[in-house]
Each structure stands twice: as C-alpha cells, then as structure tokens.
N, C-alpha and C positions, 0 to 999 in steps of 0.2 A: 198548152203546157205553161202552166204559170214562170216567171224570169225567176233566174236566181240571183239574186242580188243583194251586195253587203252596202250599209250607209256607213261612212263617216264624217259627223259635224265639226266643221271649223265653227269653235264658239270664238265669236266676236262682238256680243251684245245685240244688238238691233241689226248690226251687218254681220251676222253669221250666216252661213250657207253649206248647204251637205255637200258630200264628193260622193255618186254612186259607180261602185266598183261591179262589171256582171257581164254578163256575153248579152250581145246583141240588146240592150239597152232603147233602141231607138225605134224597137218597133213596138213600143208603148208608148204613143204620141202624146199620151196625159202627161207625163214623165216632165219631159220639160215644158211641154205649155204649159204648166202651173206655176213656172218660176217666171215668164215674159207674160207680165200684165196689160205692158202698152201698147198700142198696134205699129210700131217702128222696131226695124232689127237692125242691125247691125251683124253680120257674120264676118268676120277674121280666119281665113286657112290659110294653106299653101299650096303648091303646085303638087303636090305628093297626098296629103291627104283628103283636097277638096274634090278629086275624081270618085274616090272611093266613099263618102259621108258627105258631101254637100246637101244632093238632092234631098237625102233620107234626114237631115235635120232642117231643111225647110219644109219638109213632108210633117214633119213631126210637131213644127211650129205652129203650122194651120194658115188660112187668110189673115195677110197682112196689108197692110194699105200701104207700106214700103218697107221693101227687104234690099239693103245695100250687100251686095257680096265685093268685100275684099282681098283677092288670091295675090298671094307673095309669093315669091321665088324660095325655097326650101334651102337650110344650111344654117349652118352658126355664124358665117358670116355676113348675113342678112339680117343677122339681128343688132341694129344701129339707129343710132336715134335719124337717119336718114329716113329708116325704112319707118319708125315711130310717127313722126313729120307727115310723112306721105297719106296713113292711115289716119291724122288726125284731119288733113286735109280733107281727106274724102268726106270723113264723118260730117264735115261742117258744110261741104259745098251740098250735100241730102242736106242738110238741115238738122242735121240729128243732135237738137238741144232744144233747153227749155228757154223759157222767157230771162232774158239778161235785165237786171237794173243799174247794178253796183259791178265793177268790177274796178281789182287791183291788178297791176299789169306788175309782174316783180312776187317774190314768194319770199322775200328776205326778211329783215324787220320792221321795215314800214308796212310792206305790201301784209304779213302777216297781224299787225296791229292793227292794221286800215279795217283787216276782215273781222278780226274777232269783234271793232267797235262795232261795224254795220250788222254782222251775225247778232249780235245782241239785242240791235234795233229793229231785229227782223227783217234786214234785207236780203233780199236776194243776191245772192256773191258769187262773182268767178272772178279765180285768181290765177292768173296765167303766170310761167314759170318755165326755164329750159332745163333746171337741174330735176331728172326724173326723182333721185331721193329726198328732192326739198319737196315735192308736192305727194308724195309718200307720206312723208312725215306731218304736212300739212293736210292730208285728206283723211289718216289717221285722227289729227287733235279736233278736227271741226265735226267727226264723224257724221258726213252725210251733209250738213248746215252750210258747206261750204263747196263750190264747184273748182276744183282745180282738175286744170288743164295745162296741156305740153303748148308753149306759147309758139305760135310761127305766126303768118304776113296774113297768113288767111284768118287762123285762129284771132289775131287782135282785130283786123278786120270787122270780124264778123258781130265779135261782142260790143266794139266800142261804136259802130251804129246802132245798138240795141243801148247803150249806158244811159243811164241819167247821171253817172258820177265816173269818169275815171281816173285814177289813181297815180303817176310815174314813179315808181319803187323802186326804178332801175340804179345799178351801180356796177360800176367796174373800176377795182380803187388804182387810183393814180390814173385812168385816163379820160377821157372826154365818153360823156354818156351817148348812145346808140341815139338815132332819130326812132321814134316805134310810131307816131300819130306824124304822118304827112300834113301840109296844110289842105292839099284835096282832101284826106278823112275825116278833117277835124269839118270842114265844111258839107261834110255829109251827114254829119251827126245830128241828133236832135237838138232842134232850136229850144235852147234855158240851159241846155246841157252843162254840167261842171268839169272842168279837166284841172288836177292837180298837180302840179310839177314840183315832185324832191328834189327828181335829180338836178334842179336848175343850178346849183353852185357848181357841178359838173358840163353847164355850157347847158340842160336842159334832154328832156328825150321827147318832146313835142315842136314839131319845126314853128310850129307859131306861136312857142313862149319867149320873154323876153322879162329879167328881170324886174320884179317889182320892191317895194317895202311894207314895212307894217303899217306906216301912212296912207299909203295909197296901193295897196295888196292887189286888186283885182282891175282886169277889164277886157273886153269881147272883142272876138272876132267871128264874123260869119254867127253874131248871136249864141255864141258858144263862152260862158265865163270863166277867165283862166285866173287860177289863183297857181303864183310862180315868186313867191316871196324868195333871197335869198336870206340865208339862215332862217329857218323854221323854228330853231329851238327858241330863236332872240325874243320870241313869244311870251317865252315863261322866265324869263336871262337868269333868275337869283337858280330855282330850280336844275335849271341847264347847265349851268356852272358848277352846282355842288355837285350835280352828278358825271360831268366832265373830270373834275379834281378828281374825286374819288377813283377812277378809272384809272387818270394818266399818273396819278402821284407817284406810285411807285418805281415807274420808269423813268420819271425826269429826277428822282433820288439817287439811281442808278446811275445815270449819264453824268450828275453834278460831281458823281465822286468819280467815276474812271468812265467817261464815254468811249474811248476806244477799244478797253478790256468790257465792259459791259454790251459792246458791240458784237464782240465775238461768244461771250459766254450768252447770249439771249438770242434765241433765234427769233423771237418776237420783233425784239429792237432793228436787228438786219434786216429783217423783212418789210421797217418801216422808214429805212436808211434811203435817202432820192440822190443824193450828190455826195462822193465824197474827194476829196481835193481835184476838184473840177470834173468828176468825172461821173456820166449820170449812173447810178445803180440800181433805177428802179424801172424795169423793163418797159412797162405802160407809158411811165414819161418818156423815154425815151424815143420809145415808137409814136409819140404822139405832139412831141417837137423835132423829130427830127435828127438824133443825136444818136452816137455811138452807142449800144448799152455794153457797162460792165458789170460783172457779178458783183454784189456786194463782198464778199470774202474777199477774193481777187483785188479787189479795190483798199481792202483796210489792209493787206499784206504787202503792197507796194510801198 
C-alpha cells in the first residue's frame, strides 16, 4: 500500500528542505537516506520519543560508519543552553566536523568582519559564539560559507588545534576579557600558527598575550605568532578617527550643553555613565575592581 503523504518546502535558496507530513513515514527507508549523504549521524531525541523511533530511523538510515545517539531528558525545562552545550560537546568529542583552518572565537563585529574577509578569500571559517541568535543570524548572512558554532571549553579546544589563524573577538564592555586559549592550548596548536588578540586593551582573552605596538606588533611563543597590538584602529588613525567622531559627536553635543539632564533623557548616555560623584555605576566595573555597584539613575538622583 503505497504511503500517503503531503510535502511541504521551506524555500531558503540553496538551504531549503521539505517537511513530509503522513503516517508511518519511516518505513520508506529511501525517505530520509536521500537527505544524509555523509556516512556520520548525529541523532538528537529524548527520553520519550527515542523508545518509540529511535531504532526505526537508524533502520531507515542504513550503514553508517558512526552513528552518535544523543537521548535528553524530555520537558521545557531541559531546553537550555546547558543542555545546548552538552549536545555540542558530544558532537565534537565523535568528531563530528570538517576540516578547521580559520576560526573567529566571538560572533560580534570583529569576529563577523574576520569571517566575511576570510569567506571571501576562500577560507574555511568557524566562528564560535554563546549568543544562540548571533550565530542564527550569522549562519543566515554566510549561508552555508561559514561554520558557526555554540562556543564551550571543548568547542574552542577542538577548532583552535585545527586553526592556522585564530581570531579573540571577545568582549564584555567595561569588564576584563575571559581567558579562551590557555597557555597549554596555545602550545598545542600548530607550529606557524597565528593568534590575534582584539580583546587585548581589555587585559587580552589569550593567557600568553601581552601587549604589543605597531613598531614591534608581533612575537611567538611555543612557535605560535601572536599579533596583540593595543589599539588596532591606530593602524589606519586619520580613518579611525573620522569614523569615531562621527559616531560619538552627537552625544558629547548632548553632555556639552546639559550632562546631567542629557543623562536622564538618553538611556544610551546612562548606560555609558562608569562613575558618578564617586560612585561606580557601571556594574562590570565594579565587579571587576572590586567596588559597590550603584544603578546609574539612583546615582544621578542623589
């Protein structure tokens, strides 16, 4: 008895794929092994659904030469980037990725700019990332050209002994950047290897960077070349500057004629407010020498 079954296409260009709606689906093994071309699976269930269709969609899949089954605990509240993490874990300690050369560790504006130059130059790119809608958004613009991933200890791990280039993109404003490259990883990495460090005016997110300048920019450890210039832009200075003005002009226009009413009417300005009559109101600073924090509002209403 032939299946009944209704298609509908998500059109997405190049990455569009059917939804097939029908009973019993999976006892037409052609069905989905026409969509897994590679011989690596990956299978995602839960405690609920994987008794009932696990077997019958490895059945379905055919011989593979690795099939990773990863069963989660069922509920809405299992759905957390806890449980996100754990699945990416697995995925990577199988192995289950391509060949790495380039990666940007950060999905923000550098790590984004890093990718679109390298995607241009034909490299191979993964750009690792904690916010799940930055690399939505970013695995949207690159569609397909660019590998983002949910970034963890194993995730950097795994790609930056694979890098010939990688990237520190990292930021978290007003406080001291994360370490992400230990000096044990950076001494496992491949010898000629490149490591960039943005965040370095930030204190750095590579434990064996250490300030350089545009004179003397670069130099190795464990054969690994680290370029960790502070200010990056002072590169291009006339450049960086008109495009710095342009940016801040209108808020230091703002503060020249009422800073403190300007302060309340711009939530922009407050939220770039660190101290005010001795008191810190920028949370990250504060947590990050050690001080009281007080809210900005709080702070200008005193």
């Amino acid at each position: 008895m032939p299946l009944l079954m209704h298609t509908l296409h998500v059109d997405l260009g190049d990455r569009g794929y059917p939804v097939y709606i029908g009973r019993d689906l999976l006892a037409d093994m052609s069905l989905l092994a026409q969509h897994v071309t590679g011989s690596q699976v990956v299978i995602v269930s839960n405690e609920t659904v994987a008794p009932l269709y696990l077997e019958r969609v490895k059945a379905a899949l055919g011989p593979r030469k690795l099939v990773t089954e990863i069963i989660l605990p069922d509920g809405e509240q299992y759905k957390t980037l806890e449980t996100l993490s754990t699945i990416f874990d697995r995925v990577m300690v199988d192995k289950h990725d391509r060949t790495t050369t380039f990666v940007a560790v950060g999905g923000g504006v550098v790590g984004d700019n890093a990718a679109a130059m390298a995607v241009g130059m034909g490299a191979d790119v993964t750009i690792l990332d904690r916010s799940i809608s930055r690399l939505r958004e970013l695995d949207a613009k690159y569609e397909g050209r660019a590998r983002c991933v949910y970034s963890t200890n194993a995730a950097i791990e795994q790609y930056a002994l694979e890098a010939d280039l990688v990237i520190g993109a990292v930021l978290i404003p007003g406080a001291e950047a994360p370490t992400l490259l230990s000096h044990d990883l950076v001494g496992r990495m491949q010898k000629g290897a490149v490591v960039v460090d943005v965040a370095i005016d930030q204190g750095g997110c590579f434990e064996t960077s250490r300030a350089t300048t545009h004179d003397n920019p670069t130099f190795a450890v464990n054969d690994i070349v680290h370029y960790c210039v502070a200010n990056m832009p002072g590169g291009v200075a006339r450049t960086a500057t008109m495009a710095l003005n342009n940016a801040t002009l209108p808020y230091a226009l703002a503060l020249a004629d009422d800073p403190i009413n300007a302060l309340f009417r711009d939530q922009n300005l407050q939220q770039g407010l660190n101290v005010h009559r001795g008191k810190v109101t920028y949370k990250a600073v504060a947590d990050t020498l050690g001080y009281p924090y007080v809210p900005a509002d709080e702070a200008l209403k005193a």
